[in-house]
N, C-alpha and C positions, 0 to 999 in steps of 0.2 A: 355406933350405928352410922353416924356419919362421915366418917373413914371406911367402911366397909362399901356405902353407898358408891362411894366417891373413887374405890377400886375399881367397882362391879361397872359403874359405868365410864370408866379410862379404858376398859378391856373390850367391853361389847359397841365402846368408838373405834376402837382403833382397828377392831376386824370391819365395820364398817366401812372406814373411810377405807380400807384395802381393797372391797369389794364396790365399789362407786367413785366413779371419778368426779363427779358432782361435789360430794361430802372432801374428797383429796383438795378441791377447791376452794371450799366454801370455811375460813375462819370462823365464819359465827352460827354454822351448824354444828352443834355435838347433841352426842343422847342426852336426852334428861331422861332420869328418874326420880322424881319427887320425893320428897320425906312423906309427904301424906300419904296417906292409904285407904283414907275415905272411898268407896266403891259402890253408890247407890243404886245400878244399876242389876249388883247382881241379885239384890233382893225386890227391882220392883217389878211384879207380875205382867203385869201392864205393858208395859215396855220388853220383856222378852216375849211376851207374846207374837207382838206385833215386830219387832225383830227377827224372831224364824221364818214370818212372813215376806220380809222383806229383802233379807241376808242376800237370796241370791241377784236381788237385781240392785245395787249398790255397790259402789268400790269407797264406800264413806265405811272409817272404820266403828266401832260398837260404842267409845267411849265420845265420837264426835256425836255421831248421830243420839247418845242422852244426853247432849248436850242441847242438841236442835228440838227432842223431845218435852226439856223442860223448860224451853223458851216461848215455845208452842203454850206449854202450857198459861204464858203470863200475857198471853195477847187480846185474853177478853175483856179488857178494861180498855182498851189501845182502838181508834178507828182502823178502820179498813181489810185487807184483805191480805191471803199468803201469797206469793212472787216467786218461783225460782227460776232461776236461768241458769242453765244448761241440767239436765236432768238425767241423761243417760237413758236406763231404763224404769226410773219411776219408783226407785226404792227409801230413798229420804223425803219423797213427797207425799209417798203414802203415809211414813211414819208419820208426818206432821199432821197430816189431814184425819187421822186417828186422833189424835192428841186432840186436836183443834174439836173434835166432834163431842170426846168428853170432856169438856171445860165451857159449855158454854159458848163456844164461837163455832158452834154446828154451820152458821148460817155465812160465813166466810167463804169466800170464793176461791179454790184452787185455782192459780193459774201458773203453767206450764209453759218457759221458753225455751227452743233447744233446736238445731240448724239438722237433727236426727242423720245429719251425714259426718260429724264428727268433729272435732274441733276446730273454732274459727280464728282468724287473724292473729296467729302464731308471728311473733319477728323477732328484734334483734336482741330481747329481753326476754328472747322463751329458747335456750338452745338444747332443750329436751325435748321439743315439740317440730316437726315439720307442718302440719296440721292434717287433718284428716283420723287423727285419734279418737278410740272408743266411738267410731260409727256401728256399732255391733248393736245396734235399737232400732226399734219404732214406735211411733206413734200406739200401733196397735201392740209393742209388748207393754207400752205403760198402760194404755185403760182394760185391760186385760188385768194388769197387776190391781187396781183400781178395783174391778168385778170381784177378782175376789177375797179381796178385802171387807170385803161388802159396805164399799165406799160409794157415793155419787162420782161420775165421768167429769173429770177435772176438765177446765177449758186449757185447750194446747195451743199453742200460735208458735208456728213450723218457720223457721227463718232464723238470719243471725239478729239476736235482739242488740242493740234498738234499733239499728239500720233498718230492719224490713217489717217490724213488727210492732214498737214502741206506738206509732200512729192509733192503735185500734186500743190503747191503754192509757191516752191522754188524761181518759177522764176519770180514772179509777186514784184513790189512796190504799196504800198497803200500810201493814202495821208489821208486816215480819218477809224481811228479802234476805232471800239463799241464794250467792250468789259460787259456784262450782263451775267457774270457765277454763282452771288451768293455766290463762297466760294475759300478761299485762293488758296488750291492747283491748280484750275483750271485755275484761274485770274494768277497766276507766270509762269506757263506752258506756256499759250496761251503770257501773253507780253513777255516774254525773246526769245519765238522761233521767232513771229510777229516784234520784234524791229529793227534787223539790216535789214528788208522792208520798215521800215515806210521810208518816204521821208524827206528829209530837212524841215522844216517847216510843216511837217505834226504832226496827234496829238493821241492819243489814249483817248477817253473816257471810263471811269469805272459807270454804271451806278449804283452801289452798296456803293460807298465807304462812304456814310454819314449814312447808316442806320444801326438801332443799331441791326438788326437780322443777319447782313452779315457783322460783324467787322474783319475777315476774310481776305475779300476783302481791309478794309482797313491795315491792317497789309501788304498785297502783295504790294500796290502799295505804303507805305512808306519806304517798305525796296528796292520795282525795282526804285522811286525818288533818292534812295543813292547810286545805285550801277549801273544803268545802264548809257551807257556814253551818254554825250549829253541833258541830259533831263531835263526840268522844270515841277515842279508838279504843279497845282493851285487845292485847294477844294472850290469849290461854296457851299454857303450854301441852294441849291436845292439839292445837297445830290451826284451830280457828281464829280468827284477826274479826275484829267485832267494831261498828260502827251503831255508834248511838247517836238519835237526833234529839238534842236538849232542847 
C-alpha cells in the first residue's frame, strides 16, 4: 500500500507541478496523500447539511471547513466570542455559527471582518496576488446567507482589519479566530493586533497556510509561532496552520 501511495502521488505531482509555475518553484510543496482514511465528515448529518447550505458561498474546501466545524464545536468551555477576517461571502461563518448554536455557545457573538472590495495589502511575499481579489461580495450577500440559515445577523465591520476596524473590538475576547486573508502583510497585521484577545485555550486558524499560491501566509504564521508569547503552532496537512494560546 505504501509504494502504491507513494506512486499515485509522484504522478498526480508531477502533472501538477507542469501545470503551475508556483508548485515548478516551490521544493517543499508536493501532493500528499495520507495513509489515513478516516473521513468523518461523510457520515455526519449535521454538517452536510449545513454544507449544501453553504457550498456556494465559500472557496474553503469540504475537509477544511469539518475541520472549522469541529473546532467550533470545542469553544463552549473557552471565553469569548467567534472572529473571522476576511470572509468573502459568508460561507465558513455561517458554518461556524451553526455549529456554535448547537453546542451551547448559541450566545457567541458573530463577528465579521472583510475590506468587501477584495483583497488587501498584497506585496513582496504574495506574488500570486496584485490585490483586489475575490471582491465578488457584499455585506448584503453574507446576512442574506445568515437569513437563511435561519441564523441571527452576524456584526460586520467593512474595512481592512486592524487598520480601520480593530478600534471598535478593543474590548471584546475571542475564543475562536479564522483568519482567510491570502497574503502575508494582512495575516501579521490581523494576528499580532487579534492576539493579546484571544482567550486562554483559545485558537486562531489560518485557512491559507499549506497552499502553495499563499506562501506568504505561511511565512506570517511561522515567524508569529516564534515570536508571539504563548502560542503553539500545529500545520495539518488539509492545508490549515493552527495557533494555540497556552
Amino acid at each position: 500500500m505504501k509504494v502504491g501511495l507513494r506512486v499515485a502521488t509522484e504522478a498526480i505531482d508531477l502533472g501538477r507541478r507542469a501545470a503551475t509555475s508556483e508548485r515548478r518553484g516551490s521544493k517543499d510543496h508536493h501532493t500528499v496523500i495520507p495513509e489515513a482514511t478516516y473521513s468523518p465528515w461523510r457520515t455526519d448529518t449535521g454538517f452536510d447539511q449545513i454544507l449544501r447550505r453553504v457550498a456556494p458561498n465559500t472557496l474553503v474546501d469540504h475537509m477544511r471547513l469539518y475541520e472549522l466545524w469541529m473546532l467550533a464545536g470545542q469553544v463552549a468551555q473557552l471565553d469569548g466570542d467567534y472572529l473571522e477576517v476576511g470572509v468573502w461571502r459568508g460561507g465558513s461563518a455561517a458554518l461556524v455559527a451553526t455549529r456554535l448554536r448547537s453546542t451551547g455557545a448559541a450566545d457567541r457573538a458573530i463577528v465579521l471582518c472583510d475590506t468587501f472590495t477584495g483583497v488587501a495589502l498584497a506585496g513582496e511575499f504574495d506574488p500570486s496576488y496584485e490585490g483586489g481579489e475575490h471582491a465578488d461580495t457584499s455585506v448584503e450577500i453574507v446576512t442574506s446567507l445568515f437569513d437563511s440559515c435561519g441564523l441571527p445577523a452576524p456584526e460586520i465591520e467593512v474595512g481592512i482589519f486592524p487598520r480601520d476596524t480593530m478600534h471598535v473590538l478593543e474590548h471584546r475576547t475571542f475564543a475562536f479566530v479564522h483568519i482567510d486573508v491570502d497574503v502575508y502583510d494582512s495575516a501579521i497585521e490581523a494576528t499580532r493586533a487579534v492576539w493579546p484577545h484571544v482567550s486562554h485555550g483559545g485558537f486562531v486558524v489560518f485557512d491559507d497556510y499549506g497552499i502553495v499560491t499563499t506562501q506568504g501566509v505561511r511565512r506570517a504564521v511561522d515567524e508569529l509561532a516564534d515570536s508571539l508569547p504563548g502560542c503553539l503552532r500545529i500545520h495539518n496537512l488539509n492545508g490549515h496552520g493552527i495557533l494555540i494560546k497556552r
